[in-house]
Backbone as a printed PyTorch tensor [residue, N CA C, xyz], in Angstrom:
tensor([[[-82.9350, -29.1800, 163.2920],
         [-82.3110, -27.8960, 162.9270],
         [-82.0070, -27.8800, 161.4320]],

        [[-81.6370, -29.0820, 161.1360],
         [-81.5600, -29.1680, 159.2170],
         [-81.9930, -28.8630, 158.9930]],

        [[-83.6440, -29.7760, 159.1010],
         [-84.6260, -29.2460, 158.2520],
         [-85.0950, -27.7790, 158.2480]],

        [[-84.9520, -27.1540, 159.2230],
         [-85.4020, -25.8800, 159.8060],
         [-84.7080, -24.5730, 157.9480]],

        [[-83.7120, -25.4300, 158.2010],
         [-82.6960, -24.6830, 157.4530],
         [-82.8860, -24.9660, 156.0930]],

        [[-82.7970, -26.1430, 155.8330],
         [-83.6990, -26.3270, 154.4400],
         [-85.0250, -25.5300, 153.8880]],

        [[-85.8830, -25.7650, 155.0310],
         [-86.9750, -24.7070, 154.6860],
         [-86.5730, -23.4710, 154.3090]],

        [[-86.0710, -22.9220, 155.1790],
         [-85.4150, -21.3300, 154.8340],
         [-84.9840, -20.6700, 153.4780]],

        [[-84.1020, -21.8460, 153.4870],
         [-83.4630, -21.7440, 152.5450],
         [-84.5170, -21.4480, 151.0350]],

        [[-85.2320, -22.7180, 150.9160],
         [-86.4660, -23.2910, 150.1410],
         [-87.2560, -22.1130, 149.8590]],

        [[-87.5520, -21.2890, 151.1300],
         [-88.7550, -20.4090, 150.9050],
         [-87.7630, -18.6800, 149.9290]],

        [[-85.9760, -18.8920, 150.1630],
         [-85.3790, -17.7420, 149.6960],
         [-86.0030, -18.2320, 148.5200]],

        [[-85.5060, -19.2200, 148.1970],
         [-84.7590, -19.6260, 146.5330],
         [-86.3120, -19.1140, 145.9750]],

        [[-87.6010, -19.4820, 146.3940],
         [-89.4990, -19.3940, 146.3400],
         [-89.0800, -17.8870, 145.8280]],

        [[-89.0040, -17.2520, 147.1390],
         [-89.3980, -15.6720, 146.4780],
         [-88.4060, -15.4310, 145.5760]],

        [[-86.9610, -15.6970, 145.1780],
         [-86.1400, -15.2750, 144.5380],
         [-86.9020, -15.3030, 143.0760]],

        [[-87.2290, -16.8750, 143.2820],
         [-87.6250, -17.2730, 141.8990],
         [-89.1110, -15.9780, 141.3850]],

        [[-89.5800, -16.0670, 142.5840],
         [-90.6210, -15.3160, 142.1070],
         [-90.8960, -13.6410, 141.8230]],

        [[-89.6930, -12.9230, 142.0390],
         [-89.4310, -11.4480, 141.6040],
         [-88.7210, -11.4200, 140.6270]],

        [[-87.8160, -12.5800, 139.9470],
         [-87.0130, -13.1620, 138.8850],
         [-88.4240, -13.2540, 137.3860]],

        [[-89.3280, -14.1450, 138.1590],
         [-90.3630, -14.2620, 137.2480],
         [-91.2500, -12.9880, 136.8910]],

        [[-91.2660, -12.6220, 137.8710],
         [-92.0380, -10.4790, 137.8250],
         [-91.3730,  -9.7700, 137.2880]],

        [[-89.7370, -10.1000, 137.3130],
         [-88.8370,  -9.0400, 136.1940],
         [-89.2900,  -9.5210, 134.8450]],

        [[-89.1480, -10.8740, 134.6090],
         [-89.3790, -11.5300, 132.8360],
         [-90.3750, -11.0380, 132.7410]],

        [[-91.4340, -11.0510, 133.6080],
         [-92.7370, -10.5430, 132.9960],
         [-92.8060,  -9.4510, 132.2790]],

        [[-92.3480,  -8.4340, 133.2750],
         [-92.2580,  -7.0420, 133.2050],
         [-91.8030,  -6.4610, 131.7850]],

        [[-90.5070,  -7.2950, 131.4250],
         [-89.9760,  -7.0370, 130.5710],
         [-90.6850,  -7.3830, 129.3350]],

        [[-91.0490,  -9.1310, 129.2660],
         [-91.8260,  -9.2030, 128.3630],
         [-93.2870,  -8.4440, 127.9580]],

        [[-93.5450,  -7.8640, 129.0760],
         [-94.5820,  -6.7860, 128.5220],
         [-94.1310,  -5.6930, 127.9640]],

        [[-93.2650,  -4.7750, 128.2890],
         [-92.6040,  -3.9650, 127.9870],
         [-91.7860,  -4.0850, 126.5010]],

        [[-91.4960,  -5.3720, 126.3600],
         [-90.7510,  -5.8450, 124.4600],
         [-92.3060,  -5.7610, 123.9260]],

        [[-93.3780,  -6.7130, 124.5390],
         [-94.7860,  -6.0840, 123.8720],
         [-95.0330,  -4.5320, 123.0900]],

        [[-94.9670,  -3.8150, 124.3980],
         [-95.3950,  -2.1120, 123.7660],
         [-94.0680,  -2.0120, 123.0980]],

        [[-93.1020,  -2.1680, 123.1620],
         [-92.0460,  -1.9060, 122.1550],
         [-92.3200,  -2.4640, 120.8010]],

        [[-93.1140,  -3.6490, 120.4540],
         [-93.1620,  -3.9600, 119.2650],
         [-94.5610,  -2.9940, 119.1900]],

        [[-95.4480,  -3.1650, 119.5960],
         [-96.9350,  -2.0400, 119.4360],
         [-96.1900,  -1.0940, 118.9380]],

        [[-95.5170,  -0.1110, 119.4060],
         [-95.2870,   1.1970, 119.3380],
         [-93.9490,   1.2270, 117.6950]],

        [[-93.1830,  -0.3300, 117.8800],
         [-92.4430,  -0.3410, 116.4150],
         [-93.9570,  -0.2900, 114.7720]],

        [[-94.8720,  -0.8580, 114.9300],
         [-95.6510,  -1.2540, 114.0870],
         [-96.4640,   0.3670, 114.2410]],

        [[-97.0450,   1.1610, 114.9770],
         [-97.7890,   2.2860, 114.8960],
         [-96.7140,   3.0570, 113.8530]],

        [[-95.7050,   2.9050, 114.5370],
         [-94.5180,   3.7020, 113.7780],
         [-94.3420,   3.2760, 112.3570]],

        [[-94.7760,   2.0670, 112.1710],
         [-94.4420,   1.3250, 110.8600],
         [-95.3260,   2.1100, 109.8060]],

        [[-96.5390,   2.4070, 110.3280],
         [-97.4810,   3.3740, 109.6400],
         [-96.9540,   4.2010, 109.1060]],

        [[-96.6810,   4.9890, 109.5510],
         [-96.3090,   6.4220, 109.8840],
         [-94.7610,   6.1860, 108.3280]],

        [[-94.1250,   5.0530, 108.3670],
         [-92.9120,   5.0290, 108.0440],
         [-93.6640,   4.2580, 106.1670]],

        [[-95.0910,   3.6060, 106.2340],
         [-95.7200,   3.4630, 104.9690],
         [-96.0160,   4.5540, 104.3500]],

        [[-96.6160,   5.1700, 105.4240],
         [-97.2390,   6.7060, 104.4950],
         [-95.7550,   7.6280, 104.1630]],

        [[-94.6630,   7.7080, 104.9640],
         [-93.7850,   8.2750, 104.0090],
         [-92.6920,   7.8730, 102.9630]],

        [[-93.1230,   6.5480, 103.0040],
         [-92.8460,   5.5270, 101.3120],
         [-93.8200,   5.9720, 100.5040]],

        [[-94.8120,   5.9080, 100.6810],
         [-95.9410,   6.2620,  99.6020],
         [-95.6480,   7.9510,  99.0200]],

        [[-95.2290,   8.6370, 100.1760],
         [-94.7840,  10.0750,  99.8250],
         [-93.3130,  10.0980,  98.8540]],

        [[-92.6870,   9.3440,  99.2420],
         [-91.8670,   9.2190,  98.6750],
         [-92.0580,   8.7820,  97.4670]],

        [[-92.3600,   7.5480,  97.0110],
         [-92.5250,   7.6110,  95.8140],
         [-93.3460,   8.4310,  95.1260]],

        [[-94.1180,   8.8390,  95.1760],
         [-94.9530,  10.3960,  94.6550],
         [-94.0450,  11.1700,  94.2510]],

        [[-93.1310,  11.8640,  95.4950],
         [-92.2740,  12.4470,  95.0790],
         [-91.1120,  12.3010,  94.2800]],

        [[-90.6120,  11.1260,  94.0740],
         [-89.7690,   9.9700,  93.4470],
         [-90.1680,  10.5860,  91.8480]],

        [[-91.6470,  10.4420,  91.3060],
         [-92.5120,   9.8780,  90.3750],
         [-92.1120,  11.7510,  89.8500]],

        [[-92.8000,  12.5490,  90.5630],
         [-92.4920,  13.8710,  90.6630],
         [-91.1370,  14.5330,  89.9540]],

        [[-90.3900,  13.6300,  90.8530],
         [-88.7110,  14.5260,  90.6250],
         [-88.1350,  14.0180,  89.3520]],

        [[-88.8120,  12.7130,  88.9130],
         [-88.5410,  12.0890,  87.2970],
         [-88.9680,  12.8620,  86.8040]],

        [[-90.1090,  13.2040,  86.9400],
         [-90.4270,  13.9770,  85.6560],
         [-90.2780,  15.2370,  84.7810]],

        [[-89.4660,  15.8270,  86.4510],
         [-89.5520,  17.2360,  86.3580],
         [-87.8300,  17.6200,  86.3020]],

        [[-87.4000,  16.2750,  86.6020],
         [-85.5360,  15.9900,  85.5910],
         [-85.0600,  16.3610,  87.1020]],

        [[-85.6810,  16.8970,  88.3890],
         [-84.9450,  17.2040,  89.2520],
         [-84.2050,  16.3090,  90.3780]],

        [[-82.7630,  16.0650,  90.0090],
         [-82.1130,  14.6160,  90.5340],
         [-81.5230,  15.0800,  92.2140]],

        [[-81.5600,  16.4270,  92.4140],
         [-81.4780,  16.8540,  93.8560],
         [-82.5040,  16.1520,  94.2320]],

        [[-83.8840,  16.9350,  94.1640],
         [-84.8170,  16.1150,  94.7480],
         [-85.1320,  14.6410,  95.1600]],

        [[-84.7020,  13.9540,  94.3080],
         [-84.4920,  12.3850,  94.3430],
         [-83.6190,  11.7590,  95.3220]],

        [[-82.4160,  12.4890,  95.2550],
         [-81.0960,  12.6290,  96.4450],
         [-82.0710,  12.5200,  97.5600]],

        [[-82.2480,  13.9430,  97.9470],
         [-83.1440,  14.3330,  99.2230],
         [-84.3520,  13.3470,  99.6700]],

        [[-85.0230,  12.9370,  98.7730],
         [-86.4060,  12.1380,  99.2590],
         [-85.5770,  10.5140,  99.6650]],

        [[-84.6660,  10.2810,  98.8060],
         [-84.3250,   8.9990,  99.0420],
         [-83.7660,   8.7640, 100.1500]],

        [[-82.8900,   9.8590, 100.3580],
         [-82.2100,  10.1440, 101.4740],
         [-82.3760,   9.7740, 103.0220]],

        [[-83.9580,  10.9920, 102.9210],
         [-84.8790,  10.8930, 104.0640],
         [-85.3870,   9.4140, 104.2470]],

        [[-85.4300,   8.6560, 103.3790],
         [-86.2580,   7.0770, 103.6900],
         [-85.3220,   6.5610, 104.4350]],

        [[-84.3710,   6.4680, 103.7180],
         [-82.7880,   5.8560, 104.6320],
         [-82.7280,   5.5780, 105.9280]],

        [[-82.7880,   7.4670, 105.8660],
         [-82.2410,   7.4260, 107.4250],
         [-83.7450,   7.5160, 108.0620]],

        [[-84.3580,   7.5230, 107.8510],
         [-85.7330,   6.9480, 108.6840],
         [-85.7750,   5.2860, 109.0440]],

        [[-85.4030,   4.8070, 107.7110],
         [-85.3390,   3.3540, 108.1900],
         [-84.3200,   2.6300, 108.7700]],

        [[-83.0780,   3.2730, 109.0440],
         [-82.1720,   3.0090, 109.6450],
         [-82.6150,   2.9660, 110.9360]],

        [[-82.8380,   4.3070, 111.3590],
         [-83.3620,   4.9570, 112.1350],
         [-84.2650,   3.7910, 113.3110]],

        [[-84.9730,   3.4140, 112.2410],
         [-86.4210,   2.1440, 113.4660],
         [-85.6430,   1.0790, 113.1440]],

        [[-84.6680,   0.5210, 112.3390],
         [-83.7150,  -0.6730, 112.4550],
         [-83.3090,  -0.9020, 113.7200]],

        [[-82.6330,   0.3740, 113.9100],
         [-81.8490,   0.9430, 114.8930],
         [-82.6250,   0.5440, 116.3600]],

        [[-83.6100,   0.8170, 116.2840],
         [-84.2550,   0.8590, 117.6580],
         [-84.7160,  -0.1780, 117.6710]],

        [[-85.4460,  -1.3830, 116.8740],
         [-85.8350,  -2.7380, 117.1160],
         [-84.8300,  -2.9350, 117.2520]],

        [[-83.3610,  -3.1610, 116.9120],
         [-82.3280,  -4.0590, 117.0090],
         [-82.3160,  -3.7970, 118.4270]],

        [[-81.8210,  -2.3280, 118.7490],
         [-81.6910,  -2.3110, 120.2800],
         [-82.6710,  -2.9950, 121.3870]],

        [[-83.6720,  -2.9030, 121.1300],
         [-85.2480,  -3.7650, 121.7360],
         [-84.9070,  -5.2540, 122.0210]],

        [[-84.8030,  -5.5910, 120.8820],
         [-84.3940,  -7.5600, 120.4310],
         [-83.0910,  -7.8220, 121.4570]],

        [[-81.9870,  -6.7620, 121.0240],
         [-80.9600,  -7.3010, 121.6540],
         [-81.1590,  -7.4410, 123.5270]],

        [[-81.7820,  -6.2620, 123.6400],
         [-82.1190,  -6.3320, 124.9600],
         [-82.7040,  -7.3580, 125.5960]],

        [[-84.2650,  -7.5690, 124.9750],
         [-84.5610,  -9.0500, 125.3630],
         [-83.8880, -10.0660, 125.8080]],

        [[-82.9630, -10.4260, 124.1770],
         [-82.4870, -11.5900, 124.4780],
         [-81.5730, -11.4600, 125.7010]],

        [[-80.6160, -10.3240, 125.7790],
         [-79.7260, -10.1670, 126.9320],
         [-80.2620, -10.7060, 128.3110]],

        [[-81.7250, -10.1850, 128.5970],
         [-82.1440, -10.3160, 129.3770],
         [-82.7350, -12.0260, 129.9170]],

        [[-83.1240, -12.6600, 128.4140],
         [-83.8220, -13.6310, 128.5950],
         [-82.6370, -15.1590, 129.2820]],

        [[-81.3750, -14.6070, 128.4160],
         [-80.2640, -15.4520, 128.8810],
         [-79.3060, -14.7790, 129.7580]],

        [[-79.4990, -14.3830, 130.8430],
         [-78.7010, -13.7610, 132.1040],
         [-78.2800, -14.5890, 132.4130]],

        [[-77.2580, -14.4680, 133.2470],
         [-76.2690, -15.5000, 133.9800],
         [-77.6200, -16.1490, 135.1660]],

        [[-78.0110, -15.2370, 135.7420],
         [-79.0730, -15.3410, 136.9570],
         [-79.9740, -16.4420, 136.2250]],

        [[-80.0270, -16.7320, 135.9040],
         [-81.2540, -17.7900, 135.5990],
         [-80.5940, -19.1170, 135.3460]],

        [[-79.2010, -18.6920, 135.0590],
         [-78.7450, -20.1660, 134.4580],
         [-78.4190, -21.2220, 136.0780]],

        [[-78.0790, -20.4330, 137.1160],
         [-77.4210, -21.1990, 137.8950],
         [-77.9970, -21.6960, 138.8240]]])
């Protein structure tokens, strides 16, 4: 009857472990397209540095220091902006990677 029970037991802890391992997966695919989709974005966030300084180059010349305000402005909070959302990404991970559930 022990052993009976041992097995049982053996085969929970089996599948536990193994929908435990299908969540990490999951997730680690999912931090994947989260970094894919941070770097497409990264594009997107070069070409409006490059605009920016144009416009930067622009607003020198033409003495207009609003403009400079405004363009610089917009980089800011754009790059805050995807800070913002990798940090949230990363933090998640890790949250996830060190759960209590795995430790015990």
């Amino acid at each position: 009857i022990n052993d009976e029970l041992h097995n049982t037991n053996f085969q929970k802890n089996k599948t536990n472990f193994g929908s435990e391992f299908n969540q990490k997966l999951n997730d680690s695919i999912e931090f994947t397209n989260n970094l894919m989709e941070f770097i497409v974005n990264y594009k997107k966030l070069l070409f409006l540095i490059l605009m920016g300084v144009l416009l930067v180059i622009g607003a020198y010349y033409y003495g207009s220091i609003l403009m400079l305000i405004l363009v610089l402005g917009g980089i800011i909070e754009y790059l805050f902006i995807e800070f913002h959302t990798l940090l949230n990404t990363i933090n998640r991970y890790v949250t996830l990677s060190i759960s209590p559930k795995f430790l015990d």
